[in-house]
N, C-alpha and C positions, 0 to 999 in steps of 0.2 A: 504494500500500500504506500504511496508516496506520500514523504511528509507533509504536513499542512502549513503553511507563512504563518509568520505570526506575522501582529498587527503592528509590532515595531518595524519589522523589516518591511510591510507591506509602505506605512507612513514614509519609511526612509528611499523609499525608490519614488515614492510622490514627490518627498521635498525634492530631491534630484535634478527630477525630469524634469519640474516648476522651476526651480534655482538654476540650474545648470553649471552645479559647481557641488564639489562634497563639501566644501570649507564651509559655505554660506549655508547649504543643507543641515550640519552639524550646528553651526549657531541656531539657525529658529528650533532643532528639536533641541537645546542644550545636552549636546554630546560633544566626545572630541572625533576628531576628523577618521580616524583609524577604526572609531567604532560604527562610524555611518559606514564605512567600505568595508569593514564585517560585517552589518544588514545587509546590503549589496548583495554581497558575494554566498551568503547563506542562502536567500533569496531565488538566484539566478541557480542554485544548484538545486533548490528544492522544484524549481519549476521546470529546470532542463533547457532553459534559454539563457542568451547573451540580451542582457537590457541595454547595454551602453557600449559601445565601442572606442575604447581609451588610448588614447597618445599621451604622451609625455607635457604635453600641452592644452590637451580638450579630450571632454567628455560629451560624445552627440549619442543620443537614443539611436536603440535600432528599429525596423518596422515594427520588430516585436514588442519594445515598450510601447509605440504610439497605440498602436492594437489595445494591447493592456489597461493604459494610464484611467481612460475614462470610467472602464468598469471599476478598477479599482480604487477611484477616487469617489463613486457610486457604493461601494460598502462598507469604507470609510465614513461617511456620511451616516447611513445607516446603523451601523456600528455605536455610533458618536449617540444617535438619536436614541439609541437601544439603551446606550447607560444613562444617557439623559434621563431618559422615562424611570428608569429604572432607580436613579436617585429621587426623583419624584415621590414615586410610591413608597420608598425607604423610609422618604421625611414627612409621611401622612399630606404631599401637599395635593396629589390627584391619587387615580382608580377608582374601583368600584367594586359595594357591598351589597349583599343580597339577602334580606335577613324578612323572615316569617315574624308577624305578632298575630296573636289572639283578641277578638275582639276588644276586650274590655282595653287591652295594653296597648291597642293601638287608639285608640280612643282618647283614653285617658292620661298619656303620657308621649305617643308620639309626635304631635303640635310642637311642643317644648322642647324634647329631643332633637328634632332637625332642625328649630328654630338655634338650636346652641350650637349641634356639630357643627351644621351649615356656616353659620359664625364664625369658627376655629378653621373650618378647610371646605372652604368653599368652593372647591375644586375635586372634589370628592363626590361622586354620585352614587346616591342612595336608593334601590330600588325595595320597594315593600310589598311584600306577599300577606296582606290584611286578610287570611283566611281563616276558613271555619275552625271551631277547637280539633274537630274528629280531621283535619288535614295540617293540624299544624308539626307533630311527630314526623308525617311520611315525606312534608315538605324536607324539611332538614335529613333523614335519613337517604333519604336519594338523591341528596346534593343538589337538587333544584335549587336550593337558598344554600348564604353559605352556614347561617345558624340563626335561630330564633330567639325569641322575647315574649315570654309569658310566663304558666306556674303550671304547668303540668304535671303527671305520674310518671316517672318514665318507666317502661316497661322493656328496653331495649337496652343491651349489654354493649350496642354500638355506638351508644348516645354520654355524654356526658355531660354535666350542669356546673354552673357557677352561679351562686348566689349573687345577684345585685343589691338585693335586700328579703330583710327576714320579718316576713310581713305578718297582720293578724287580721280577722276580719273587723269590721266596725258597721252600725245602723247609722245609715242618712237619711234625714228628714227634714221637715219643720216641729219646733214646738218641743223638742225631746226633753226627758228630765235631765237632771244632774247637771253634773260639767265636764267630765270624763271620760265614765263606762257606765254601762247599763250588763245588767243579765240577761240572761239566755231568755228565761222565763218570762221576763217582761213582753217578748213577743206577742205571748199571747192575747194581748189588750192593743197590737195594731195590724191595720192591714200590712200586710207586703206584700212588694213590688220583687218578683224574681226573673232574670233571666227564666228561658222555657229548658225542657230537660235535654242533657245532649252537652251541655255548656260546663266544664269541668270546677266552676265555681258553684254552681246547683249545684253538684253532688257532696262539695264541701260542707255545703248549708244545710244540706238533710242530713247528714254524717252527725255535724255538729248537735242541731236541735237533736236528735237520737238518741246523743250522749248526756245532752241538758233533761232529756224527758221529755220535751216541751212539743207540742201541737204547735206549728205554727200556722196561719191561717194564709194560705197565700190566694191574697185578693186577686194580681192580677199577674200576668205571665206573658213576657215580650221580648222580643229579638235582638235589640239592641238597647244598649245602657244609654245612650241620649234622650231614646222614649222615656226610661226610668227616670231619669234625672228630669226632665218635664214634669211628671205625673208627679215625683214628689215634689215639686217645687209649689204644685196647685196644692198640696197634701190632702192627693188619695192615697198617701201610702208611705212606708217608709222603704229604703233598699239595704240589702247587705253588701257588700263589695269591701276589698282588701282595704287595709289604711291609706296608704299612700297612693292610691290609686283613688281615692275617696277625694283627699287633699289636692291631688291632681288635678280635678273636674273644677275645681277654684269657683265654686258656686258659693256666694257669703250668704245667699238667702238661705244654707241649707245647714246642718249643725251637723257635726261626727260624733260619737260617741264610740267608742272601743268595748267592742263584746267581751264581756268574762264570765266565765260558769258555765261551760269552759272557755280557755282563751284558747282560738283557733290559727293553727298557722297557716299562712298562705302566701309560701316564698316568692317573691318574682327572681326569673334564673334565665341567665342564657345558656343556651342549649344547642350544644355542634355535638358534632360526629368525633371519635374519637382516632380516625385515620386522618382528619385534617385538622390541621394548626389552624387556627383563626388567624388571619391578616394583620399589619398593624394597624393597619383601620378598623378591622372589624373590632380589635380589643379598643382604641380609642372610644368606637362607638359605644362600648358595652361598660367603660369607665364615664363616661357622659353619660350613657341612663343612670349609672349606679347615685353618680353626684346628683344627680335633679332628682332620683327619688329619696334619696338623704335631707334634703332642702324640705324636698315638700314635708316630707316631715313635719322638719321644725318650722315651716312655716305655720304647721294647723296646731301647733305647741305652745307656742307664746314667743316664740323668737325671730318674729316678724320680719322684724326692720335687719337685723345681721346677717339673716339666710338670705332675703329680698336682694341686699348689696353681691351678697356671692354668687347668687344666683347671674345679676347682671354683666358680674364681672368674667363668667369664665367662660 
């Protein structure tokens, strides 16, 4: 198999041909003269031609360089553009991520999330797979996406998770008691508003009540959390849904209280394949949801005004 050129020695017959001297060729690559005419000469043996035909006085191309020079000034180029790109993506400043959310999570937290990345690397394109729960597993398992955002089961030994945060569930309403948390049991003196069944936070919410004892009465059953958040805001009803995803929806007419008795976990995680690395975009992305569901937090906490400022600033 005949060797292959490297790219110095491919450069070093460019500067040549252009310059038309080794001296001046050696100054623009900062080399000495001896080392250009080792490129040269490695070069012309790896390809089995004479590029230049040398006197003691001048160096003229042969047909075979003139043949040559444009292609290989054309992968040069290319070449150049290829680590170009290639520092690009290195330094999060362009490419592209493909990442799965579940309704609630793209709802209630996606707005914010590309309002920030987009901020930071705007030069970054974001495609979202805003699918059903029962497609959000086999999106990311068959690498259609490169990993998702939500709170699922995983039942796949292919799949691995990272905590963005470690969430609990809370009732949203108008009118609630306390300032807090409420119990399990108090349900049973309001309507709810639930997602319909199918939706992996419904099975949280019956799991839970189950363990509370509690009947809950579920008034009315809808497809999407925007109708919920509607219907409570008129108060027909209250909803359940994760904390920080509660905090997220940034509705002031509507109050959170945090369920206990029992307190219910309901992690948000992203979620890749466990045969591909996430990009370093995709980790930026997935440290930018972590931080804005951190904020939100403490913004529905009492630490308004200091989450607010960091929020703006990152």
């Amino acid at each position: 198999m005949p060797a292959v050129p490297t790219l110095r020695e491919l450069r070093a017959f460019v500067e040549v041909y252009r310059q038309g001297k080794v001296a001046a060729a050696a100054d623009r690559m900062a080399l000495t003269h001896s080392a250009v005419s080792v490129l040269l000469r490695q070069l012309e043996e790896k390809l089995n031609l004479r590029l230049f035909d040398r006197t003691t006085r001048s160096l003229r191309p042969t047909d075979a360089a003139v043949e040559l020079v444009e292609a290989v000034e054309r992968l040069l180029r290319e070449t150049d553009g290829l680590l170009t790109r290639a520092q690009e993506i290195a330094e999060l400043r362009t490419g592209v991520i493909r990442v799965a959310m579940t309704p609630i999570v793209a709802q209630t937290l996606l707005p914010r999330l590309l309002m920030t990345f987009g901020s930071a690397h705007p030069d970054v394109r974001v495609v979202v797979d805003d699918c059903a729960p029962a497609d959000f597993l086999p999106l990311i398992e068959s690498g259609r996406v490169d990993f998702g955002i939500g709170a699922p089961t995983l039942a796949s030994t292919a799949l691995q998770r990272r905590i963005l945060y470690r969430d609990a569930l809370a009732l949203v309403g108008t009118k609630l008691p306390g300032t807090s948390a409420v119990h399990w049991k108090t349900l049973k003196d309001w309507s709810v508003i639930t997602l319909r069944q199918g939706y992996g936070l419904r099975a949280a919410i019956d799991a839970a009540a189950a363990e509370a004892g509690v009947t809950v009465h579920f008034r009315y059953e809808v497809t999407l959390l925007s109708t919920a958040f509607a219907m409570a805001t008129q108060g027909l009803g209250v909803v359940i849904l994760p904390t920080s995803l509660a905090h997220a929806a940034d509705l002031p007419e509507l109050s959170i209280r945090r369920l206990q008795h029992p307190s219910v976990s309901r992690d948000i995680c992203a979620v890749y394949r466990k045969s591909a690395a996430l990009s370093a975009q995709a980790r930026e992305f997935c440290d930018t949801a972590e931080h804005i569901l951190g904020l939100r937090q403490a913004l529905g906490t009492g630490h308004r005004a200091a989450a607010a400022a960091r929020l703006t600033a990152r």
